[in-house]
SEMARVEX-890893 format. One record per residue: x, y, z of N, C-alpha, C, CB in turn; residue in three letters; residue number from 1. Coordinates in Angstrom, 3 decimals. Each point is the difference from the previous one (the first is absolute). Glycine has a CB too. Layout:
REM residues N
<r <X Y Z> <X Y Z> <X Y Z> <X Y Z> ALA NUM>
...
***
This chain:
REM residues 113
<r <81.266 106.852 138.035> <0.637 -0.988 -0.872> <-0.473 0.158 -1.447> <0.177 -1.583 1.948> UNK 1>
<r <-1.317 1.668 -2.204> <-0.830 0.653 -1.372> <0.556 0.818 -0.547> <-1.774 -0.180 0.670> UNK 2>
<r <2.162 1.631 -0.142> <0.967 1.135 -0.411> <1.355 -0.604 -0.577> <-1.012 1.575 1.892> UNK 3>
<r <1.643 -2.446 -0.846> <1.251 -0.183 -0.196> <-0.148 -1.005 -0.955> <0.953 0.731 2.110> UNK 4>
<r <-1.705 -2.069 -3.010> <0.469 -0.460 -0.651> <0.061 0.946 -1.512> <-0.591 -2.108 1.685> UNK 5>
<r <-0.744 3.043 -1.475> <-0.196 0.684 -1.230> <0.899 0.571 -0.084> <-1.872 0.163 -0.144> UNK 6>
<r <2.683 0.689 1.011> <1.344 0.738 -0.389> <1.255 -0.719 -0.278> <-0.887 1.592 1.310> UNK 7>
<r <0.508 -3.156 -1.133> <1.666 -0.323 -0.437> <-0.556 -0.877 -1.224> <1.795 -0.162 2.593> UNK 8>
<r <-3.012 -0.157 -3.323> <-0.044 0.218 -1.244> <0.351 0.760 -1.077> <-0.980 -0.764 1.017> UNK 9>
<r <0.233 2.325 -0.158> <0.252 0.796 -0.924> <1.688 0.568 -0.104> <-2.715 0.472 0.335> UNK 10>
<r <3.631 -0.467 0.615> <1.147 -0.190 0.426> <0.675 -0.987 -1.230> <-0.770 0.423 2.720> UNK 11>
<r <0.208 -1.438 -2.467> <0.428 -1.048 -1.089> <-0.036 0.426 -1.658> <-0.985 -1.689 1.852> UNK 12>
<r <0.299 2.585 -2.282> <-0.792 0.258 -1.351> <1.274 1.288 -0.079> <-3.416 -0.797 0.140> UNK 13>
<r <3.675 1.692 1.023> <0.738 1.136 -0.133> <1.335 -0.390 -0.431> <-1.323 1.163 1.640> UNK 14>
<r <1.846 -2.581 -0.819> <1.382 -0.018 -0.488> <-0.012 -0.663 -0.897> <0.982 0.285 1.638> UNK 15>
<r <-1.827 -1.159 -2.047> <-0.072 -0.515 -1.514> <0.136 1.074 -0.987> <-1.495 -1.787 0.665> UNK 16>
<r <0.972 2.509 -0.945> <-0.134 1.488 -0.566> <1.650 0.713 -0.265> <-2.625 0.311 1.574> UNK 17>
<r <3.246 -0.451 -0.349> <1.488 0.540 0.148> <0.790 -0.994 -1.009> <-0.141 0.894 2.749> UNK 18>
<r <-0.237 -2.502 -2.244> <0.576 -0.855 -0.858> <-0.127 -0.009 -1.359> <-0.150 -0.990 1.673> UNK 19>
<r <-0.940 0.964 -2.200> <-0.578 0.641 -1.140> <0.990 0.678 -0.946> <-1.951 0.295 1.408> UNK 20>
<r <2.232 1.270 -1.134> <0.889 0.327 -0.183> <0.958 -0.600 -0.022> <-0.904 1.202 0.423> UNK 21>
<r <1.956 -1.768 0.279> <0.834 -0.570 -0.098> <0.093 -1.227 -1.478> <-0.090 0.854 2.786> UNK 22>
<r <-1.025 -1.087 -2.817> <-0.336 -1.533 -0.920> <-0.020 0.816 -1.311> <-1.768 -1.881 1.673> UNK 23>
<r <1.448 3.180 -1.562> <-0.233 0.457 -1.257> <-1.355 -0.133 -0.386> <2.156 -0.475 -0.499> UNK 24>
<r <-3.290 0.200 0.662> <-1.080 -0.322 -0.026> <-0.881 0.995 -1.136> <0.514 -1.015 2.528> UNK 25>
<r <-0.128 2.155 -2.259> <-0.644 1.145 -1.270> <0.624 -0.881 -1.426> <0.275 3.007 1.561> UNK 26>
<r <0.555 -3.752 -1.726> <0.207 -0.714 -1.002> <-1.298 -0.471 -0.147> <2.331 -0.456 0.254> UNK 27>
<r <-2.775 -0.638 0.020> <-1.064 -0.718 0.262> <-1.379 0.890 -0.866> <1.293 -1.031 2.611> UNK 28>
<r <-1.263 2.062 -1.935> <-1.415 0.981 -0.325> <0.474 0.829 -1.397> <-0.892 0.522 2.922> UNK 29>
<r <1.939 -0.053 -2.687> <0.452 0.896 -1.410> <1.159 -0.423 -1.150> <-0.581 1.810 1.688> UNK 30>
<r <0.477 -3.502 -1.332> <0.434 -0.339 -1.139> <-0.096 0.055 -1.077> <0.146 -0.615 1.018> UNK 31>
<r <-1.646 0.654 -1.447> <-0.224 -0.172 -1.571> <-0.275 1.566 -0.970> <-1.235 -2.637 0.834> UNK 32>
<r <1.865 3.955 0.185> <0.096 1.240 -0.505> <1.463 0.157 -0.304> <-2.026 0.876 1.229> UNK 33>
<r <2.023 -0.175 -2.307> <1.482 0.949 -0.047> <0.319 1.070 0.893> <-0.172 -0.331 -2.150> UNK 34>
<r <-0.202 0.101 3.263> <0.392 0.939 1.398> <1.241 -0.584 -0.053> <-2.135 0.410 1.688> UNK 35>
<r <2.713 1.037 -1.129> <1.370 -0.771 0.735> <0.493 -0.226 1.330> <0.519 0.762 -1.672> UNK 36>
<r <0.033 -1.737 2.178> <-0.134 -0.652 1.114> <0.151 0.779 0.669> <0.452 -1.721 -0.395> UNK 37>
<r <0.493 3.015 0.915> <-0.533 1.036 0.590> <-1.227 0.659 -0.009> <1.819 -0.003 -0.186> UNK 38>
<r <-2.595 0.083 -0.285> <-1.176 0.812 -0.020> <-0.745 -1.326 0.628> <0.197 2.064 -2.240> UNK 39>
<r <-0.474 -3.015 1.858> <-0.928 -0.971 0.864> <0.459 -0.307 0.654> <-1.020 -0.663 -0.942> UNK 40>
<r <2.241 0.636 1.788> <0.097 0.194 1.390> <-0.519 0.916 0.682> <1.519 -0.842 -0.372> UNK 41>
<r <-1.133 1.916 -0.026> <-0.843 1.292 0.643> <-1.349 -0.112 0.349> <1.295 1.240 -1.243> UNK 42>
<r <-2.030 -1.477 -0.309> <-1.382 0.134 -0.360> <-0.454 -1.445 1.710> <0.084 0.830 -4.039> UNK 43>
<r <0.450 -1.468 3.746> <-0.012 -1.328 0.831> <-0.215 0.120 1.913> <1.864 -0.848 -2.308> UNK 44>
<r <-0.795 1.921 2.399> <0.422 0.057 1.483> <-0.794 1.281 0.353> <2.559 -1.169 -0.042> UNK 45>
<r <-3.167 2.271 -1.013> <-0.380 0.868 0.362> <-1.481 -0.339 0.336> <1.824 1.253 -1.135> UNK 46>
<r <-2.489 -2.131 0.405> <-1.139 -0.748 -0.189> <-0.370 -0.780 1.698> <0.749 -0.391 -3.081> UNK 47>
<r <0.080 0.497 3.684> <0.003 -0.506 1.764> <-0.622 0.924 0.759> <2.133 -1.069 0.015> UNK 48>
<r <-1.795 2.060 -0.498> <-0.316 1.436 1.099> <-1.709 0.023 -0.142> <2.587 1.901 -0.582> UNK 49>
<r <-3.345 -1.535 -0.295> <-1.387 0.179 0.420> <-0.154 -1.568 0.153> <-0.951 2.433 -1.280> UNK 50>
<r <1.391 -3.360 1.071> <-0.561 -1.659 0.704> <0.337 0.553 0.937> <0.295 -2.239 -1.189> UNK 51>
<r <1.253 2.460 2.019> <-0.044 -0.193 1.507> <-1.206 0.895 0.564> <2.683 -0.443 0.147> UNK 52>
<r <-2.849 1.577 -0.357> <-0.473 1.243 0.320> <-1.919 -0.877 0.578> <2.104 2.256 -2.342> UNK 53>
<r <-2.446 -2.704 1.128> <-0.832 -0.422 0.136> <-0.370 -1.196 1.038> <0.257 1.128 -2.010> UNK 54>
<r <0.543 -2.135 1.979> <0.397 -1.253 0.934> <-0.209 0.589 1.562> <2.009 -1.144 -1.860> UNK 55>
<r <-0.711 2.292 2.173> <0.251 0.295 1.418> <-1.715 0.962 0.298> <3.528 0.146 -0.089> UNK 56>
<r <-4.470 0.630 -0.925> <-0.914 0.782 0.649> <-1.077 -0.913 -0.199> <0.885 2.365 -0.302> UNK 57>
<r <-0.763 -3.617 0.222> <-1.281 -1.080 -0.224> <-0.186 -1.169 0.914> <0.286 0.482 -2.290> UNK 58>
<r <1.634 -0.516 2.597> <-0.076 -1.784 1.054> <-0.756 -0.033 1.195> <2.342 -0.550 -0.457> UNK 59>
<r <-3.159 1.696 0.945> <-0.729 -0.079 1.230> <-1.236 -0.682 -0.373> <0.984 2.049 1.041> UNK 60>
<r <-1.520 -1.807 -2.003> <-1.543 -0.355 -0.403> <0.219 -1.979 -0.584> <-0.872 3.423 -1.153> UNK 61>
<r <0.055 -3.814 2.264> <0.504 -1.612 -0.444> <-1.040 -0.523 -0.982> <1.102 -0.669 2.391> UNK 62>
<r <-2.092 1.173 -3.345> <0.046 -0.197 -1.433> <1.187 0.341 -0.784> <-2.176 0.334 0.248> UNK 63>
<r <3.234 0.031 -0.002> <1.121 0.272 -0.626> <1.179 -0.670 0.688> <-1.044 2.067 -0.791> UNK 64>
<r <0.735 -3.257 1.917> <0.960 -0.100 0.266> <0.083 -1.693 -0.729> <0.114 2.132 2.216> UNK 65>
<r <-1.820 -2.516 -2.552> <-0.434 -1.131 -0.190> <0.621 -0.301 -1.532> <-2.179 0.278 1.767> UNK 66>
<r <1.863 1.278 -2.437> <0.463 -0.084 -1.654> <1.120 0.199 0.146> <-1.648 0.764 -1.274> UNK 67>
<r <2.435 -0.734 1.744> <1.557 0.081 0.098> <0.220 -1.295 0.643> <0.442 2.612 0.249> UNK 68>
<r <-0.777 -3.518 0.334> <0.030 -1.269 0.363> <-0.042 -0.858 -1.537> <-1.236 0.583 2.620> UNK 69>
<r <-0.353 0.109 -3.363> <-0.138 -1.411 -0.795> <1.428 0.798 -1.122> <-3.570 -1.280 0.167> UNK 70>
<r <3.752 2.344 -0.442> <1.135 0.519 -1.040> <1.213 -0.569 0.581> <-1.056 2.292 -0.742> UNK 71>
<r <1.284 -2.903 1.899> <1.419 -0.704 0.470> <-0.097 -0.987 -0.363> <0.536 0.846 1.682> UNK 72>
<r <-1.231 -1.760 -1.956> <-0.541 -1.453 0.074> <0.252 -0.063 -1.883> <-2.291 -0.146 2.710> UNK 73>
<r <1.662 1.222 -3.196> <-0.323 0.005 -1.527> <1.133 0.200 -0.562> <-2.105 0.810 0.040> UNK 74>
<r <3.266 0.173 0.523> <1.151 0.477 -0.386> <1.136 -1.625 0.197> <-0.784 3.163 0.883> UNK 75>
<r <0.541 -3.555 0.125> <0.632 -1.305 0.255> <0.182 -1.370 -1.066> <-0.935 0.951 2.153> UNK 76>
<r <-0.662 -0.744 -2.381> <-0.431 -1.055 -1.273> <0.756 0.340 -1.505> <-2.587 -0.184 1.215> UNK 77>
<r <2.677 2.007 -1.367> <-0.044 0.368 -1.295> <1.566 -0.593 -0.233> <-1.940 2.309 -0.056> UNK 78>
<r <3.016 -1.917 1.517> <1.098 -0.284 -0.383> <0.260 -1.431 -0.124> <0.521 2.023 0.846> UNK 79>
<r <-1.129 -2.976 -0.272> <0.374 -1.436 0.305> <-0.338 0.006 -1.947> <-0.895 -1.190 3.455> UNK 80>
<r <-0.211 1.386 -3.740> <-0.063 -0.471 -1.605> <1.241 0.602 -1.224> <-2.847 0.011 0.655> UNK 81>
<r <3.196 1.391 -0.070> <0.901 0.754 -0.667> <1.609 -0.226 0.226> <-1.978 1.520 0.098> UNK 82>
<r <2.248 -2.403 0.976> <1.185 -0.616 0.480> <0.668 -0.407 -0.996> <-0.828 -0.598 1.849> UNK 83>
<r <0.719 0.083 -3.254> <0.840 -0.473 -1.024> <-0.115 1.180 -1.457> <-0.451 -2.868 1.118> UNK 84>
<r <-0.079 4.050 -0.157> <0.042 0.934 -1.277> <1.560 0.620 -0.122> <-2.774 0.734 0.298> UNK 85>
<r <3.408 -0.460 -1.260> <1.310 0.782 -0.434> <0.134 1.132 0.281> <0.124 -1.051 -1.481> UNK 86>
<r <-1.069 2.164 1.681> <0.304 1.163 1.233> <-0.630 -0.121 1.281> <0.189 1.526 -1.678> UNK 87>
<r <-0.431 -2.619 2.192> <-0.144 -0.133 1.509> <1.552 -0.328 0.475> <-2.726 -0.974 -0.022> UNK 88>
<r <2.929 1.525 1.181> <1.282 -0.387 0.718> <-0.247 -0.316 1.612> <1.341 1.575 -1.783> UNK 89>
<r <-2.120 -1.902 1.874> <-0.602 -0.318 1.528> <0.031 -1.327 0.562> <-1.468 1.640 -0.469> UNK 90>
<r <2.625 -2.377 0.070> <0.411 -1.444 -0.088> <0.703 -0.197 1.541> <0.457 -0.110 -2.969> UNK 91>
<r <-0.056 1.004 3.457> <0.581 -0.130 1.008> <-0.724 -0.347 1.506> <1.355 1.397 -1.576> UNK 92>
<r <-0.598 -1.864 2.382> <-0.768 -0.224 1.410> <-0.575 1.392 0.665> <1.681 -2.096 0.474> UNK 93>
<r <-0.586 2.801 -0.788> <-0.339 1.236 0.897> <-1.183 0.854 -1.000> <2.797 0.202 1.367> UNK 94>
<r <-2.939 -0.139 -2.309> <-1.190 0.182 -1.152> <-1.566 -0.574 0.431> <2.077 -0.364 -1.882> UNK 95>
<r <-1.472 -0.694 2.009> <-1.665 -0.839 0.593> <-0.528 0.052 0.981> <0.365 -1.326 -0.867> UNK 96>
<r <0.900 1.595 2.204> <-0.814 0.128 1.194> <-0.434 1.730 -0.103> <1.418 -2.242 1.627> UNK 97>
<r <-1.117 2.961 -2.030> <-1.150 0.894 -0.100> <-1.165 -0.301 -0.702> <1.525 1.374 0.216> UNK 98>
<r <-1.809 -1.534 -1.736> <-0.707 -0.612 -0.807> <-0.990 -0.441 1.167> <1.748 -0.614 -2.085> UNK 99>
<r <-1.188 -1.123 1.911> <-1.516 -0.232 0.600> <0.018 -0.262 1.829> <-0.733 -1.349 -2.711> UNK 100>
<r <1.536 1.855 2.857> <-0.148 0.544 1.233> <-1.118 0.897 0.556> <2.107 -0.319 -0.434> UNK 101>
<r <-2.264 1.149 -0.295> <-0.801 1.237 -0.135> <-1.398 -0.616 0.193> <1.608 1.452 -1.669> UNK 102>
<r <-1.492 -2.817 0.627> <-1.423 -0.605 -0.365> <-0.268 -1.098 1.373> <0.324 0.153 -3.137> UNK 103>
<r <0.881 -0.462 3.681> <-0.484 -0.892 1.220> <-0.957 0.800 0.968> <2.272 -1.331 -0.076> UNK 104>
<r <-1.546 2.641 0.346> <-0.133 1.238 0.979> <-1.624 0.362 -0.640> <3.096 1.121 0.398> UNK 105>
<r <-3.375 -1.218 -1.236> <-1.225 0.331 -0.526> <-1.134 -1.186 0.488> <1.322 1.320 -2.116> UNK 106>
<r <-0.950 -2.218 1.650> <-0.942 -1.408 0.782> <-0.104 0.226 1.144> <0.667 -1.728 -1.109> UNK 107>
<r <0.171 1.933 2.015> <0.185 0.037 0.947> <-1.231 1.062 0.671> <2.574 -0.863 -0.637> UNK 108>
<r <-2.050 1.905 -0.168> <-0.896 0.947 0.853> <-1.748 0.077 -0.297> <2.387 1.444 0.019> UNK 109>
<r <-2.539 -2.099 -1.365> <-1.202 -0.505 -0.358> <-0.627 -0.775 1.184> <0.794 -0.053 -2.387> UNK 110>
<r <-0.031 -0.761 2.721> <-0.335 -0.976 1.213> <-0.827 1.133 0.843> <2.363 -1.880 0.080> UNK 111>
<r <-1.348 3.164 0.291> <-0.733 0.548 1.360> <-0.976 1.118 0.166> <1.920 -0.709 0.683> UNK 112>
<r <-2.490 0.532 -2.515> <-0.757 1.263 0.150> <-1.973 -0.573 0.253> <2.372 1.662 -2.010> UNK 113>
***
């Protein structure tokens, strides 16, 4: 049960990530450059690959599953405060239950370590 809540946290964080994209979210980070919105998309989505890379050769070791617990919990908070920012687009239901979904799944598994 330990395994499985940590994977549908981190599950939770992955499709947030997809959504992300969708929201446009590299807005958010590369707004205040004269990039152009193509290139920080790129720069944005390409920027996943050594995270995932790193994520999938680490989630066994549960000091990493604990800091990825409290980074669900922290990521949860950052958006609840950032919720009325002008490039956030994560207003939606289906937005949040990943969001802090992710961060329930994280408590959760805090509980069972």
């Amino acid at each position: 049960m330990t395994d499985l809540l940590f994977l549908s946290g981190l599950c939770a964080l992955i499709i947030h990530e997809l959504d992300a994209i969708q929201q446009e979210e590299w807005r958010f980070f590369f707004g205040w450059t004269d990039m152009s919105d193509q290139t920080a998309y790129r720069i944005f989505a390409a920027a996943h690959f050594p995270l995932l890379i790193w994520i999938l050769a680490s989630y066994p070791a549960r000091s990493f599953q604990i800091g990825m617990d409290l980074f669900l919990i922290a990521h949860a908070i950052v958006h609840t405060l950032l919720r009325n920012h002008p490039l956030i687009h994560f207003n939606t239901r289906f937005s949040q239950v990943w969001i802090y979904g992710g961060a329930v799944f994280a408590i959760a598994h805090l509980f069972t370590v």
